[in-house]
N, C-alpha and C positions, 0 to 999 in steps of 0.2 A: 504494500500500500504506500502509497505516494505521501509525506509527510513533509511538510514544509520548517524549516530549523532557520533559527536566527539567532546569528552566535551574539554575545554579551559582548556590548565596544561599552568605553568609556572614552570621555572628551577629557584630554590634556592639552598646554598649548605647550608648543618648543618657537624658540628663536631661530630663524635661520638666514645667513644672508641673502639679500636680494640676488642675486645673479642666481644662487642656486634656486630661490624659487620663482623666476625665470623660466629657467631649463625646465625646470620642474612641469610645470602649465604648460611649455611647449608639448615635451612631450608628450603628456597625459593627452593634450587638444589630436595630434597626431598619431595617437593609441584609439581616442576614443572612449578613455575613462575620465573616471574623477582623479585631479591632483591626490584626494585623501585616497584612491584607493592604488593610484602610483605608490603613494608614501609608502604604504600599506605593506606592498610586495618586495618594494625596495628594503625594507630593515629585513621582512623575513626571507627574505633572499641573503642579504649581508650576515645575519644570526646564523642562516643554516653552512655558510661558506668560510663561516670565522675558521682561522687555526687552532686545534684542540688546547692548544695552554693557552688561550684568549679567553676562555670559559671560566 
């Protein structure tokens, strides 16, 4: 059966320099998504590619 799931977000705000959120919009506009869900893929992409003694 087909269940519809909606994971738990919470809103935090980060600082980031303007150039990179920039890039950011661009690319997101040129993907097609949202900025927050670029952001989104971006850290858990960087988390899951970290070096094991980064953890």
């Amino acid at each position: 059966m087909f269940k519809v799931e909606k994971p738990e977000m919470i809103n935090k705000t980060f600082r980031l320099p303007l150039d990179l959120v920039e890039k950011l919009a661009m690319v997101a506009q040129n993907q097609g998504v949202s900025v927050n869900n670029l952001v989104k893929q971006c850290c858990e992409y960087a988390l899951n590619h970290l070096e094991k003694s980064g953890c």
